[in-house]
C-alpha positions in Angstrom: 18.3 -5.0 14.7 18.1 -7.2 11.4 15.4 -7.8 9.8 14.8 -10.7 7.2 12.2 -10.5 4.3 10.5 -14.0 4.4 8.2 -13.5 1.0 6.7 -10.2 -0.5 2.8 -10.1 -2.2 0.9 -7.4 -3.6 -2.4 -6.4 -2.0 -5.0 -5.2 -4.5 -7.9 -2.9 -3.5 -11.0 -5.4 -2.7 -13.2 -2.8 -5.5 -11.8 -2.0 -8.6 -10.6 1.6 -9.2 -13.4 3.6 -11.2 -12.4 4.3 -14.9 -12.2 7.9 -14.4 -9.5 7.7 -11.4 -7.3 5.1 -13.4 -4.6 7.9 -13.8 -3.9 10.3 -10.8 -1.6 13.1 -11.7 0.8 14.4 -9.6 1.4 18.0 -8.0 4.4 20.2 -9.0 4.9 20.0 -5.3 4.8 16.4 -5.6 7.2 16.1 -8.7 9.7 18.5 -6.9 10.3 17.0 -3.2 12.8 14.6 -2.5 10.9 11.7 -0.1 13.5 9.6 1.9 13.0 6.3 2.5 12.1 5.8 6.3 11.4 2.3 7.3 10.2 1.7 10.5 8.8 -1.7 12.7 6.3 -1.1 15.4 5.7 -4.1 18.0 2.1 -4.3 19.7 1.9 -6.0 22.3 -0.3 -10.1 21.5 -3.9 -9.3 22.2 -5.5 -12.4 21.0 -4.3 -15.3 20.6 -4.9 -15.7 16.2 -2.0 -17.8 14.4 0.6 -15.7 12.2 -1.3 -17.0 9.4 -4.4 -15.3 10.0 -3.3 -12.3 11.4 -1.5 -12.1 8.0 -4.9 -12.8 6.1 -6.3 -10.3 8.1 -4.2 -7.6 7.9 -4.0 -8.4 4.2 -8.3 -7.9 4.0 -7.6 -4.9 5.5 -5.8 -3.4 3.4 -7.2 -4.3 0.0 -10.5 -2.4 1.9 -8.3 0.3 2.8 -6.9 1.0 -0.9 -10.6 1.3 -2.4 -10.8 4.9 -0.1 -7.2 5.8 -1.5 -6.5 4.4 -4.3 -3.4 5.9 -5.5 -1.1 4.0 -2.9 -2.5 0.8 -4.6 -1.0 2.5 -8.2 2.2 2.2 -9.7 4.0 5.6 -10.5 3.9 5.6 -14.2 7.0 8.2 -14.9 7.5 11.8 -12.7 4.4 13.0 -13.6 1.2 9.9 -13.0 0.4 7.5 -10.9 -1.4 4.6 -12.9 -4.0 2.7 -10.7 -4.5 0.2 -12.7 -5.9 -3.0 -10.7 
């Protein structure tokens, strides 16, 4: 199957990230492990019948709720050893 990339955005958490949790260091375990990159598409059956626009606008709010809970996904890893979550 090919897929084609149509536009990218980044998603910011809908809170800011709390001064204290702005840097989130890594494990050793973490440093250590080798992650492959695994891509996979699901496909869901339509259950209602929103326009793609929406259903992009909502999955979007979603996940900017989603990264105030854990916020390190929303960060950008700073070198081997920090994540900087910097909004």
């Amino acid at each position: 199957m090919e897929v084609q990339i149509i536009s990218k955005e980044n998603v910011k958490p809908a809170s800011p990230t709390p001064q204290h949790l702005r840097f989130f260091k890594t494990s050793l375990f973490d440093q250590l492990i080798i992650f492959p990159y695994a891509s996979r598409i699901y496909f869901y059956p339509p259950t209602n019948v929103l326009d793609t626009n929406n259903k992009v606008e909502v999955l979007q709010k979603s996940l900017s709720k989603t990264l105030t809970h854990f916020y390190p996904l929303a960060g950008k890893i700073k070198d081997h050893l920090s994540i900087e979550c910097n909004d």
